[in-house]
PDB file with SEQRES, HELIX, SHEET and CRYST1 records, atoms N, CA, C and O in Angstrom:
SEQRES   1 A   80  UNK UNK UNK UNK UNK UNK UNK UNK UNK UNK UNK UNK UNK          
SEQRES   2 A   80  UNK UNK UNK UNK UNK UNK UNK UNK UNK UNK UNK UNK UNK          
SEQRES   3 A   80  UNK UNK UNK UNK UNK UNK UNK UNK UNK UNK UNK UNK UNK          
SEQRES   4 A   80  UNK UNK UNK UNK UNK UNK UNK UNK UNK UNK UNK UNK UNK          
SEQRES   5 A   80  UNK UNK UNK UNK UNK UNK UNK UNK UNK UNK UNK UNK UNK          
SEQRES   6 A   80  UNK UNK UNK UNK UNK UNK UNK UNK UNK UNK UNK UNK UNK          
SEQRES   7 A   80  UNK UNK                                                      
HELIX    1 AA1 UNK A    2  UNK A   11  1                                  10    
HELIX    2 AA2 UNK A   14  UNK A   16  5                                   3    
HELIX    3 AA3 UNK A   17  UNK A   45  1                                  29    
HELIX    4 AA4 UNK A   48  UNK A   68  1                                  21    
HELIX    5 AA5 UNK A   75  UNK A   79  5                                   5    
CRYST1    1.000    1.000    1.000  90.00  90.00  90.00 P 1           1          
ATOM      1  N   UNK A   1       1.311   1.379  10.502  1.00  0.00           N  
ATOM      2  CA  UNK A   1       0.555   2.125   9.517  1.00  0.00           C  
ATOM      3  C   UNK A   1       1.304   2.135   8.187  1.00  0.00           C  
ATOM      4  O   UNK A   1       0.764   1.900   7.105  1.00  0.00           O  
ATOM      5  N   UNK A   2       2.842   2.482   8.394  1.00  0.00           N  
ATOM      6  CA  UNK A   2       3.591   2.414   6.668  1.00  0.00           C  
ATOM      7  C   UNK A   2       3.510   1.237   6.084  1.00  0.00           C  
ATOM      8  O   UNK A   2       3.669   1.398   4.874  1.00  0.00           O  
ATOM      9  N   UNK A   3       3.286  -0.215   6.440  1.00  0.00           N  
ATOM     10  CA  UNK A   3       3.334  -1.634   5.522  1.00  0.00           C  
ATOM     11  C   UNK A   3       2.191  -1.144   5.107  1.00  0.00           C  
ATOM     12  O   UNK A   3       2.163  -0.595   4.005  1.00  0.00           O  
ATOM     13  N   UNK A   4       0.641  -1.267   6.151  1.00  0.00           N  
ATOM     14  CA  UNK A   4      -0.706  -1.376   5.792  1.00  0.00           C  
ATOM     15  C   UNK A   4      -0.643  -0.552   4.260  1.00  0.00           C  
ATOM     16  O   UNK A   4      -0.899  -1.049   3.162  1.00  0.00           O  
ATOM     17  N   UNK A   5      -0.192   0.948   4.575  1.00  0.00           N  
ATOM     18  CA  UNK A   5      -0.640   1.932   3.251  1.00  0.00           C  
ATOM     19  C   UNK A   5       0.195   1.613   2.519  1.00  0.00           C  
ATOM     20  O   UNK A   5      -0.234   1.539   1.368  1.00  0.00           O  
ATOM     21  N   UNK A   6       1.418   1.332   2.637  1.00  0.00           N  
ATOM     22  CA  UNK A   6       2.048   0.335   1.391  1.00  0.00           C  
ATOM     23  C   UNK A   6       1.348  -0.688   0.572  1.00  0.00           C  
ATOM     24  O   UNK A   6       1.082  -0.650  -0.629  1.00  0.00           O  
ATOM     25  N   UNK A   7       1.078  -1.701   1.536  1.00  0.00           N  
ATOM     26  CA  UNK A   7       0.326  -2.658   1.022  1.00  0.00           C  
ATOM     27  C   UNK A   7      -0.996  -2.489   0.254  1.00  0.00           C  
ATOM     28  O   UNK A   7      -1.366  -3.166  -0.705  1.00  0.00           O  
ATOM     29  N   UNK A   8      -1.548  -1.620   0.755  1.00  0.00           N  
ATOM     30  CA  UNK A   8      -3.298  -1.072   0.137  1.00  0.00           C  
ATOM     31  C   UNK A   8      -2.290  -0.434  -1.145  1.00  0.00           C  
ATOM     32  O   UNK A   8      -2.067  -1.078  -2.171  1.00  0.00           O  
ATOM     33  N   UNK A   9      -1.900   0.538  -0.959  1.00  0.00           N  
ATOM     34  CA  UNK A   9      -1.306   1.082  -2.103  1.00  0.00           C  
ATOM     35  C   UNK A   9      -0.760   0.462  -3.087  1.00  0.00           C  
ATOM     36  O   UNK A   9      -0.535   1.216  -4.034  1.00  0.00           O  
ATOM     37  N   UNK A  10      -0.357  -0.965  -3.298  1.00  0.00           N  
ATOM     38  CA  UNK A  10      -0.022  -1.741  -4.394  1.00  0.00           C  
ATOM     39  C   UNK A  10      -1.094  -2.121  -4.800  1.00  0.00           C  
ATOM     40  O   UNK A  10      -1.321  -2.086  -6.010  1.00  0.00           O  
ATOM     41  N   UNK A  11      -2.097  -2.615  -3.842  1.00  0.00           N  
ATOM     42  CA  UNK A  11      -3.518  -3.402  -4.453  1.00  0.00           C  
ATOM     43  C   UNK A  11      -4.179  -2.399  -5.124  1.00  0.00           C  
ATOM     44  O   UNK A  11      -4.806  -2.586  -6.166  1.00  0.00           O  
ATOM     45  N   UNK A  12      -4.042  -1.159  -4.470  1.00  0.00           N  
ATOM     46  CA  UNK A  12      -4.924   0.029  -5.539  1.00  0.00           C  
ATOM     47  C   UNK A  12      -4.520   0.706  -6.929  1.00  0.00           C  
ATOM     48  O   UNK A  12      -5.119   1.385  -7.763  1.00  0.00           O  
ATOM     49  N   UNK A  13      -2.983   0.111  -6.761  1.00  0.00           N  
ATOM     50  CA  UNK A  13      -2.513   0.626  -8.141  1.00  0.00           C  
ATOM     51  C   UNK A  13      -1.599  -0.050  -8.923  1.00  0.00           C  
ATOM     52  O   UNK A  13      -0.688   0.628  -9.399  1.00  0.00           O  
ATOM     53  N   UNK A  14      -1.647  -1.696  -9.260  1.00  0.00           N  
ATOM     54  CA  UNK A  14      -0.865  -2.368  -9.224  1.00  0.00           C  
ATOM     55  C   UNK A  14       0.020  -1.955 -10.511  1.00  0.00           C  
ATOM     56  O   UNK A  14       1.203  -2.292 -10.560  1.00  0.00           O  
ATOM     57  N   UNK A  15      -0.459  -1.369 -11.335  1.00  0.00           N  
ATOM     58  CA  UNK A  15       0.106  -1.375 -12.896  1.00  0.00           C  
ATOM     59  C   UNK A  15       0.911  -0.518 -12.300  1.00  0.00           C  
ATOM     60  O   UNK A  15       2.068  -0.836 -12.574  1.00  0.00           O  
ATOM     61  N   UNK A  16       0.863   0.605 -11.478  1.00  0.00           N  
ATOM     62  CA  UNK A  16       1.845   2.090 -11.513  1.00  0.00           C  
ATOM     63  C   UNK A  16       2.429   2.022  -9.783  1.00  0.00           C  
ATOM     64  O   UNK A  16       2.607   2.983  -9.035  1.00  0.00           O  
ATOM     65  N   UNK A  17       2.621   0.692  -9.513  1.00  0.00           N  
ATOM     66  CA  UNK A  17       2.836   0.765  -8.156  1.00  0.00           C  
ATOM     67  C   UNK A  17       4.627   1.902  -7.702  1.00  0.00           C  
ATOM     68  O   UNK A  17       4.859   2.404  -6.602  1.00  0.00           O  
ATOM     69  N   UNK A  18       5.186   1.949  -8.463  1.00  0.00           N  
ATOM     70  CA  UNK A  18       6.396   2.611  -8.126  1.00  0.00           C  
ATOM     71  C   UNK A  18       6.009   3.996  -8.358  1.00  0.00           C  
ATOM     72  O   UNK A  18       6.931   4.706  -7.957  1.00  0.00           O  
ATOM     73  N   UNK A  19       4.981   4.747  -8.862  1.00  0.00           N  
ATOM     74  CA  UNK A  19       4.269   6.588  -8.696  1.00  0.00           C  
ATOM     75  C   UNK A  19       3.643   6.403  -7.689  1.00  0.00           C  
ATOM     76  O   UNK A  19       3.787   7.259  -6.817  1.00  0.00           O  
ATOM     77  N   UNK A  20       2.883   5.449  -7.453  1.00  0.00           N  
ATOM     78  CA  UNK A  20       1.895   5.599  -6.459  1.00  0.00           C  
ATOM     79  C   UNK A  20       2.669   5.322  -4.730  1.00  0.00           C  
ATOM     80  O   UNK A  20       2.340   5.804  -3.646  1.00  0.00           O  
ATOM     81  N   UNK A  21       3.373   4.711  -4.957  1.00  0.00           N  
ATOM     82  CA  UNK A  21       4.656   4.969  -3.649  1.00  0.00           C  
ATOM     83  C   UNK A  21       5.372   5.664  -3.793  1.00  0.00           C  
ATOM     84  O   UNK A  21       6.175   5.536  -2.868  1.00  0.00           O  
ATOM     85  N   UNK A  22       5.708   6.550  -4.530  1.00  0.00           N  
ATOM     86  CA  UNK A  22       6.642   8.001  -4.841  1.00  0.00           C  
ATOM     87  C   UNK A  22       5.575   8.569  -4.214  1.00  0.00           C  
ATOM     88  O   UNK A  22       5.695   8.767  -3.005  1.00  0.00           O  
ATOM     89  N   UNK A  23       4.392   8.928  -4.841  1.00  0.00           N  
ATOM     90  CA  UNK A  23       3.333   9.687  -4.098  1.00  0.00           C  
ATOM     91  C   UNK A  23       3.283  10.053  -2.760  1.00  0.00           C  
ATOM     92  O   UNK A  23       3.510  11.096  -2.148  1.00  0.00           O  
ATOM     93  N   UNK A  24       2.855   8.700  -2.399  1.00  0.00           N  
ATOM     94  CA  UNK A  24       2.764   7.961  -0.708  1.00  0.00           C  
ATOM     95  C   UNK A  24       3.505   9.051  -0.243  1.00  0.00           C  
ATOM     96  O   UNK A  24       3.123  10.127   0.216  1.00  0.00           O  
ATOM     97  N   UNK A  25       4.910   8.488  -0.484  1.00  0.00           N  
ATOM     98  CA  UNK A  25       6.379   9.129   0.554  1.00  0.00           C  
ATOM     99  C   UNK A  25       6.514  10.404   0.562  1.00  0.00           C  
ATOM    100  O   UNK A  25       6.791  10.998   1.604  1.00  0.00           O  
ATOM    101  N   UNK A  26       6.343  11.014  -0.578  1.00  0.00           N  
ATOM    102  CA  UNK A  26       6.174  12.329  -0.788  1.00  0.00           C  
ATOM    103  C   UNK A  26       4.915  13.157   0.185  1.00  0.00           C  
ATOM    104  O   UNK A  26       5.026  14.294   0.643  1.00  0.00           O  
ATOM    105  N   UNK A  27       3.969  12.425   0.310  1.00  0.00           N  
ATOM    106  CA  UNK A  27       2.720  13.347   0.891  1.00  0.00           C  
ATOM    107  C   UNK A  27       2.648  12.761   2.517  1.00  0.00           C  
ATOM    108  O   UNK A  27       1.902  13.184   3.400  1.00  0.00           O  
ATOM    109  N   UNK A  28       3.556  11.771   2.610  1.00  0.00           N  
ATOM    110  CA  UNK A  28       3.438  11.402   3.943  1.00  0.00           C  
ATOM    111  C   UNK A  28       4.382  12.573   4.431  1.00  0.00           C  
ATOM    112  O   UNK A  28       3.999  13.317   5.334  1.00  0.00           O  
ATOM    113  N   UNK A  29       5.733  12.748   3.775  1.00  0.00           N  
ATOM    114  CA  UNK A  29       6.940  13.603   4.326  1.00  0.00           C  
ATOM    115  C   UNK A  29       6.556  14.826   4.286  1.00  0.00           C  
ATOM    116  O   UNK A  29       7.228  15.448   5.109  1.00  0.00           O  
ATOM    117  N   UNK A  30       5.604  15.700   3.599  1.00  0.00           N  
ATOM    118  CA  UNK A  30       5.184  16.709   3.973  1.00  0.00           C  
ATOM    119  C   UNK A  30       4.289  17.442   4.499  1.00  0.00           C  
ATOM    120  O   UNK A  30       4.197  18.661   4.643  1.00  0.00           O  
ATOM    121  N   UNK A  31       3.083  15.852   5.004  1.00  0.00           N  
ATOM    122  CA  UNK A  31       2.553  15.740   6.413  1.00  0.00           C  
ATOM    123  C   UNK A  31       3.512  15.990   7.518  1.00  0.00           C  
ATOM    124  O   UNK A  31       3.363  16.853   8.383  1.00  0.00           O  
ATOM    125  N   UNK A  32       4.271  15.361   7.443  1.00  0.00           N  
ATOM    126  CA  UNK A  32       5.203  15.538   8.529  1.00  0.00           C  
ATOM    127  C   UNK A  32       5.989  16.658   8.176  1.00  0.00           C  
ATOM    128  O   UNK A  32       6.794  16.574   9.104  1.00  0.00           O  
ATOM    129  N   UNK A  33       6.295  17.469   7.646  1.00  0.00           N  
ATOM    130  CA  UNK A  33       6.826  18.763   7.704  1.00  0.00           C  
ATOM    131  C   UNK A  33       5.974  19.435   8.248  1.00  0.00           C  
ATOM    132  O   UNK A  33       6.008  19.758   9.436  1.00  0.00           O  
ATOM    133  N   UNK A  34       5.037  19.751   7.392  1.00  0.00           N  
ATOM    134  CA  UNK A  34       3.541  20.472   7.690  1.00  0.00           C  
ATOM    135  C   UNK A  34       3.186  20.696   9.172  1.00  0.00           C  
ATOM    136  O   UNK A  34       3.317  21.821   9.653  1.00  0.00           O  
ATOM    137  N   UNK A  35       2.658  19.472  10.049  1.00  0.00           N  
ATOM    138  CA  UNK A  35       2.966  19.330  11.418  1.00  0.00           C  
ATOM    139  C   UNK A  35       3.549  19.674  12.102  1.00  0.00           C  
ATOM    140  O   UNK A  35       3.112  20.194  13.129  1.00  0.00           O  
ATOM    141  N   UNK A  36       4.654  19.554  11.870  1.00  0.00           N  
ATOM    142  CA  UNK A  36       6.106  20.216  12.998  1.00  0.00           C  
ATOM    143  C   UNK A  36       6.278  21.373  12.674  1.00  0.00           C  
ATOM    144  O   UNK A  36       6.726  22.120  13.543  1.00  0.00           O  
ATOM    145  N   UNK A  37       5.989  21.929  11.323  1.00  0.00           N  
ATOM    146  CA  UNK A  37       5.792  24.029  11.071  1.00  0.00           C  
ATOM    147  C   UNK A  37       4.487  24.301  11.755  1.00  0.00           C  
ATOM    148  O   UNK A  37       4.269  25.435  12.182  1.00  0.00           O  
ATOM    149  N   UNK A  38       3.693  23.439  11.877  1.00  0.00           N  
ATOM    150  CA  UNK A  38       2.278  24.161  12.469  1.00  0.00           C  
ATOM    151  C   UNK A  38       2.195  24.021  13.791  1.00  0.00           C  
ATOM    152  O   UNK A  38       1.483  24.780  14.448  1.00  0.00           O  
ATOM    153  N   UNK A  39       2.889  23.064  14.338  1.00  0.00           N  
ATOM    154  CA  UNK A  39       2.962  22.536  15.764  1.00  0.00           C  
ATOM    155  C   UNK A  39       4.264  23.596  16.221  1.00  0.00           C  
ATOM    156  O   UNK A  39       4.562  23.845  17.389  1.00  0.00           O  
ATOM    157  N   UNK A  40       4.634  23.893  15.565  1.00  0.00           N  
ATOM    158  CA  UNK A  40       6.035  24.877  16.513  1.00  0.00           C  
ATOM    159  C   UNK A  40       5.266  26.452  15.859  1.00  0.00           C  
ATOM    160  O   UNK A  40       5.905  27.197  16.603  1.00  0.00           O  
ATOM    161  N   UNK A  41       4.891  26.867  15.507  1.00  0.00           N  
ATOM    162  CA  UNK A  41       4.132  28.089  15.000  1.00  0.00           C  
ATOM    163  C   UNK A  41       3.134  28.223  16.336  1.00  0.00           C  
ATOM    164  O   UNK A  41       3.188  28.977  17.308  1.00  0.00           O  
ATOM    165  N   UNK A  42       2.406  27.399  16.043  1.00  0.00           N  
ATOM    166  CA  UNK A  42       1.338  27.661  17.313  1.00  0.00           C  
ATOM    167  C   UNK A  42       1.931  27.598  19.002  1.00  0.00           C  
ATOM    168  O   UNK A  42       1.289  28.108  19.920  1.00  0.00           O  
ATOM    169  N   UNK A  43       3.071  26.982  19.177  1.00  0.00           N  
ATOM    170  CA  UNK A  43       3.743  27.099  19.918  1.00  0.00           C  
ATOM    171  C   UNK A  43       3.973  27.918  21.031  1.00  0.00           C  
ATOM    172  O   UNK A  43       3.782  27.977  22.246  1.00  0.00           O  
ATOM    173  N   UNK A  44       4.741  28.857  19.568  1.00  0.00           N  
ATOM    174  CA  UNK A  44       5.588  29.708  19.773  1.00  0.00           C  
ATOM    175  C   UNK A  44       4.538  30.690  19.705  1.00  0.00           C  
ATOM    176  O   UNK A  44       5.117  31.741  19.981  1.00  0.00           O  
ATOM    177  N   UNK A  45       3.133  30.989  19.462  1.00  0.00           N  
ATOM    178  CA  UNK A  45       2.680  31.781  19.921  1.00  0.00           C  
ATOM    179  C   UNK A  45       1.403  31.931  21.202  1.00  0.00           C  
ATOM    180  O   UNK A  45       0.927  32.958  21.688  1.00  0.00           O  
ATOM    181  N   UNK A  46       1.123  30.621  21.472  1.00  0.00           N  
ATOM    182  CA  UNK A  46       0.141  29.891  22.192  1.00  0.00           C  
ATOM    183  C   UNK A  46       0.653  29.548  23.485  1.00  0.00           C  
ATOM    184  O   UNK A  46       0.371  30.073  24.562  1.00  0.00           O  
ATOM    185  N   UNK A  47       1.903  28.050  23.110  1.00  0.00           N  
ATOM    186  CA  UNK A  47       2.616  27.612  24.094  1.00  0.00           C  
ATOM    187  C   UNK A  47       1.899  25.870  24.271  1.00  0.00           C  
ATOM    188  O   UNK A  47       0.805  25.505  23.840  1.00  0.00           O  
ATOM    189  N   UNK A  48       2.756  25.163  24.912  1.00  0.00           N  
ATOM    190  CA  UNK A  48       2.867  24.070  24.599  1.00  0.00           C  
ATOM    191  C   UNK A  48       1.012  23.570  25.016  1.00  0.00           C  
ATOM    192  O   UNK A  48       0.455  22.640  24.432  1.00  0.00           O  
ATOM    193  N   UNK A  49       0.321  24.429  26.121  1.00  0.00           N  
ATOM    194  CA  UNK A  49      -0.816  23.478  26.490  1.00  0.00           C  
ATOM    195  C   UNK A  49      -2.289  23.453  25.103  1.00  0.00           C  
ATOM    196  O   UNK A  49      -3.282  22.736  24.971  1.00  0.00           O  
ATOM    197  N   UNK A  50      -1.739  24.594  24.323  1.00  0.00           N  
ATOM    198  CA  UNK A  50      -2.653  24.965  22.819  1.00  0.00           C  
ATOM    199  C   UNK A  50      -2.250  23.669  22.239  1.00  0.00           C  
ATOM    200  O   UNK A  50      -3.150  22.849  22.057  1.00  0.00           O  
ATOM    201  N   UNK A  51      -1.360  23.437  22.004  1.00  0.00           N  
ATOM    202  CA  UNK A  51      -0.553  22.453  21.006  1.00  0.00           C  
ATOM    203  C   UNK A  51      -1.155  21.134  21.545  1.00  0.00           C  
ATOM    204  O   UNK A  51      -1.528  20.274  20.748  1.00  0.00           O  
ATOM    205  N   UNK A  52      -1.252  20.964  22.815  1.00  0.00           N  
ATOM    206  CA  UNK A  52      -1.687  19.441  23.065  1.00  0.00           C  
ATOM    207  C   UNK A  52      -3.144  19.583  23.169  1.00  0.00           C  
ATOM    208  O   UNK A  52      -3.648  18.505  22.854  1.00  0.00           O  
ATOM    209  N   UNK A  53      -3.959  20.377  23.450  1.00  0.00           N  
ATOM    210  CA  UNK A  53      -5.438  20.490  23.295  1.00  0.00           C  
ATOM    211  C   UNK A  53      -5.809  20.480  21.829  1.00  0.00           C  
ATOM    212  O   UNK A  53      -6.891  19.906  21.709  1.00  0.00           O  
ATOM    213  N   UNK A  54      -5.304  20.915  20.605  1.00  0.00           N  
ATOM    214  CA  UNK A  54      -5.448  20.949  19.282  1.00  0.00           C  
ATOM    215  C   UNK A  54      -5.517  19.518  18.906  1.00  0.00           C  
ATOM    216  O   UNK A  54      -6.379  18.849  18.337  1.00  0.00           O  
ATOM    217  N   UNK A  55      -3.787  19.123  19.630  1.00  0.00           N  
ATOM    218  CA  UNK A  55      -3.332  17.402  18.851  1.00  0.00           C  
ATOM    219  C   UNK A  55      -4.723  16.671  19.510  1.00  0.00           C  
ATOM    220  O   UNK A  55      -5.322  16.072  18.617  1.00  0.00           O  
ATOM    221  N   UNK A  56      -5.367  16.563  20.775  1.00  0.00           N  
ATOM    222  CA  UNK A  56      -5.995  16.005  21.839  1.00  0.00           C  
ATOM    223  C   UNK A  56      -7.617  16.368  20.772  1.00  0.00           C  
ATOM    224  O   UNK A  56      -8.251  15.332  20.572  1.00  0.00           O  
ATOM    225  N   UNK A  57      -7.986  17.107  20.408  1.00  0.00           N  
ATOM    226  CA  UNK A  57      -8.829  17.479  19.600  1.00  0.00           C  
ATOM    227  C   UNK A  57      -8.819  16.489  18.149  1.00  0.00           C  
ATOM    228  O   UNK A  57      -9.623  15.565  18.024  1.00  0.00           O  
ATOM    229  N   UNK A  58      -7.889  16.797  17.184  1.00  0.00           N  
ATOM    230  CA  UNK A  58      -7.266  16.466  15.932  1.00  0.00           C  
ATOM    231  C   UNK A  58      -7.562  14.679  16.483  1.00  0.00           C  
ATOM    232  O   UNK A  58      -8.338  14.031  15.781  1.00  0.00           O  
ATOM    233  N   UNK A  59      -7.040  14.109  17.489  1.00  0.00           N  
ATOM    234  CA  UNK A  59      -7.138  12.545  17.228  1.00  0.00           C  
ATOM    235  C   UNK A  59      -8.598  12.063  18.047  1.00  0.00           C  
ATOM    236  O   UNK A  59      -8.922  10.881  17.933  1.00  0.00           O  
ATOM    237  N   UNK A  60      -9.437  12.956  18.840  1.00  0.00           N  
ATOM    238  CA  UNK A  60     -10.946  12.472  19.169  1.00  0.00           C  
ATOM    239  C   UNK A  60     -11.508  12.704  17.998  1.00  0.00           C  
ATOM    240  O   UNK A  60     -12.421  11.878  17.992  1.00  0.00           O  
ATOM    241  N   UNK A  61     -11.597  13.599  16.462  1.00  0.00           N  
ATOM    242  CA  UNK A  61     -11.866  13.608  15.282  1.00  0.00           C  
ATOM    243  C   UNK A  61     -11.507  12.469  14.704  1.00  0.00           C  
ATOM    244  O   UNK A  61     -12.352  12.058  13.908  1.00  0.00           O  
ATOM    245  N   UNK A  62     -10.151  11.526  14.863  1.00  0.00           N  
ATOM    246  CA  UNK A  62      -9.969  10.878  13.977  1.00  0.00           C  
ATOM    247  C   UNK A  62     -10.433   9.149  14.505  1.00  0.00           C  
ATOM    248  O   UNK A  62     -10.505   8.141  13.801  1.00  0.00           O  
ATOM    249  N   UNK A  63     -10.694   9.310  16.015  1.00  0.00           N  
ATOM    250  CA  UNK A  63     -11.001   8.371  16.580  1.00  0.00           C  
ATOM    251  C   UNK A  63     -12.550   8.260  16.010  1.00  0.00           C  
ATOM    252  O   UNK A  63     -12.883   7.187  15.506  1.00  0.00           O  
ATOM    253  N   UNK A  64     -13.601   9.455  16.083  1.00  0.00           N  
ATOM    254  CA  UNK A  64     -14.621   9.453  15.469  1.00  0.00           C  
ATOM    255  C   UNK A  64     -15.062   8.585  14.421  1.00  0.00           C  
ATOM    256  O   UNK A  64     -15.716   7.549  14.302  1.00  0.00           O  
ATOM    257  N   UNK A  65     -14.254   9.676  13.475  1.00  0.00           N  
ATOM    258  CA  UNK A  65     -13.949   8.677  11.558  1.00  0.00           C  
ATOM    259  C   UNK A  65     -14.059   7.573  11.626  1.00  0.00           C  
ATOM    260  O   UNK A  65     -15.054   6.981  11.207  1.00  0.00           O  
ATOM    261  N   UNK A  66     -12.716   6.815  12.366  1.00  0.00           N  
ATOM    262  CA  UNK A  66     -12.755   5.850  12.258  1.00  0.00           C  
ATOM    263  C   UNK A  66     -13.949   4.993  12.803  1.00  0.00           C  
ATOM    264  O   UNK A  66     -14.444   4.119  12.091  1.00  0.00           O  
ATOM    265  N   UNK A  67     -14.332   5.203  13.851  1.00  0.00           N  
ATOM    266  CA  UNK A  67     -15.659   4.559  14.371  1.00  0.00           C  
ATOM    267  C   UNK A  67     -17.004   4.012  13.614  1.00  0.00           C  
ATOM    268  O   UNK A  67     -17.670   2.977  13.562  1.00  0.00           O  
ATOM    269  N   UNK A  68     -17.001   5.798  12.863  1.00  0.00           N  
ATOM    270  CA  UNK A  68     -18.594   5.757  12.170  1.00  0.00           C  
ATOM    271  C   UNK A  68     -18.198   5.914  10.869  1.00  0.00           C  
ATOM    272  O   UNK A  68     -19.200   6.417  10.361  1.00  0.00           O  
ATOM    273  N   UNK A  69     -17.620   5.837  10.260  1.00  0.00           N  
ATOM    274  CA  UNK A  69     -17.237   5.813   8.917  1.00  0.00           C  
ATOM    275  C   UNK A  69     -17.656   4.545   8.115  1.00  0.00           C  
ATOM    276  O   UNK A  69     -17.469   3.405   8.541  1.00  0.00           O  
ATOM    277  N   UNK A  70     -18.264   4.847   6.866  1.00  0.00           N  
ATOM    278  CA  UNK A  70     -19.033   3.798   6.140  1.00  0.00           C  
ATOM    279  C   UNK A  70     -18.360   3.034   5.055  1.00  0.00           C  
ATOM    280  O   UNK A  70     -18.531   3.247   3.855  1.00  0.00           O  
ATOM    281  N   UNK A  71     -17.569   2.114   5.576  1.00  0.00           N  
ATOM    282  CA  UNK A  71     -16.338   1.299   4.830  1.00  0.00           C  
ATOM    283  C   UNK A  71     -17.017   1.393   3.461  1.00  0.00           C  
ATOM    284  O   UNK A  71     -18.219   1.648   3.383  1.00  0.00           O  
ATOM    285  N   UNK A  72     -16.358   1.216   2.527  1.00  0.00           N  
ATOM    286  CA  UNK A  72     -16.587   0.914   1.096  1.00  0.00           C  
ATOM    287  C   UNK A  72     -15.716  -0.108   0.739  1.00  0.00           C  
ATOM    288  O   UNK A  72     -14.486  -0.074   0.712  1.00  0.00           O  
ATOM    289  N   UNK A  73     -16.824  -1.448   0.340  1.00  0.00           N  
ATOM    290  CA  UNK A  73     -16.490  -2.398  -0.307  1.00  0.00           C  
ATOM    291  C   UNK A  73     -16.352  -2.868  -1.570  1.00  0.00           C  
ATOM    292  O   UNK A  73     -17.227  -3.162  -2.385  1.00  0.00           O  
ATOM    293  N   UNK A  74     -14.553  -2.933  -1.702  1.00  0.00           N  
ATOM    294  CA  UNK A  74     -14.318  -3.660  -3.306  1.00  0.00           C  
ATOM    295  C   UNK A  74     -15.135  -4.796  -3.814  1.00  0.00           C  
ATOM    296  O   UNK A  74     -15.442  -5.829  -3.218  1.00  0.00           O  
ATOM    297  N   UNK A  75     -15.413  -4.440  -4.952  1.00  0.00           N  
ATOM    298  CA  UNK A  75     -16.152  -5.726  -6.293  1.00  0.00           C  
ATOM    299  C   UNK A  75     -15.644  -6.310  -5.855  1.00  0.00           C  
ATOM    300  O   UNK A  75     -15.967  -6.323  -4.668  1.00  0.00           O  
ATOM    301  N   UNK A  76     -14.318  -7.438  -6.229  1.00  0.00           N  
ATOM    302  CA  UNK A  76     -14.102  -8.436  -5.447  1.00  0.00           C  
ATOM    303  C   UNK A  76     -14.661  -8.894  -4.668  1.00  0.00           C  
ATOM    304  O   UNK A  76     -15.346  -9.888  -4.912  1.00  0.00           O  
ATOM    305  N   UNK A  77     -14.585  -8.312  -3.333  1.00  0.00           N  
ATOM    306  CA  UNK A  77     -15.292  -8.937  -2.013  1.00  0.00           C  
ATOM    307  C   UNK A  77     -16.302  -9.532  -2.600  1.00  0.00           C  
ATOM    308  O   UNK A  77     -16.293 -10.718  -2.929  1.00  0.00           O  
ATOM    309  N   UNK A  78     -17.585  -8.454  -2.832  1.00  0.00           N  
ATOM    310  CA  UNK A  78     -18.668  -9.004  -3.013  1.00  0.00           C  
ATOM    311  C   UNK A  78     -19.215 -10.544  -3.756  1.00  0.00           C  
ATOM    312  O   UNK A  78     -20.327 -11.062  -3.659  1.00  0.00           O  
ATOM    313  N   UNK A  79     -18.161 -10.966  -4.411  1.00  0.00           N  
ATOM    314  CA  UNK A  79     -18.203 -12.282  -5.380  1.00  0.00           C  
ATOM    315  C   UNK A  79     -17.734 -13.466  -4.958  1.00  0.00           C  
ATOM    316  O   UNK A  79     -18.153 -14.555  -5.351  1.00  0.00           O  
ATOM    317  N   UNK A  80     -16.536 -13.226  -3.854  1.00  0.00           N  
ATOM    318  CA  UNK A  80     -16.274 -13.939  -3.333  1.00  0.00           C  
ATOM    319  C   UNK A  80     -16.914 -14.514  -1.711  1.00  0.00           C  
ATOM    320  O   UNK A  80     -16.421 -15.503  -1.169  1.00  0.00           O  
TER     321      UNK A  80                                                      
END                                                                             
């Protein structure tokens, strides 16, 4: 997943590619903070089988998305 959004992330911003990967790293790393405060919060008041029914929840949502989600195609493509 980090090359792919790397890689998309240069094609989407080629002029400012070194903000737009400051960005990236920045909002990826506090995804991942975010997670592990919300995943040990609920925890600690739930207990571990909340935490895996949530995560178990959270990725049949994202399995969804991805499924039925209505790609949007770059100009480019279309010309070529």
């Amino acid at each position: 997943v980090s090359v792919s959004t790397q890689t998309w992330i240069a094609q989407a911003a080629p002029v400012h590619r070194e903000a737009a990967a400051a960005l990236w790293v920045a909002v990826f790393n506090a995804s991942i903070a975010l997670g592990a405060f919300a995943g040990g919060r609920i925890h600690d008041h739930s207990g571990s089988e909340t935490v895996f029914w949530i995560a178990a929840g959270i990725a049949t949502l994202a399995m969804l998305l991805a499924t039925f989600r209505n790609p949007v195609v770059a100009k480019h493509e279309l010309t070529t």
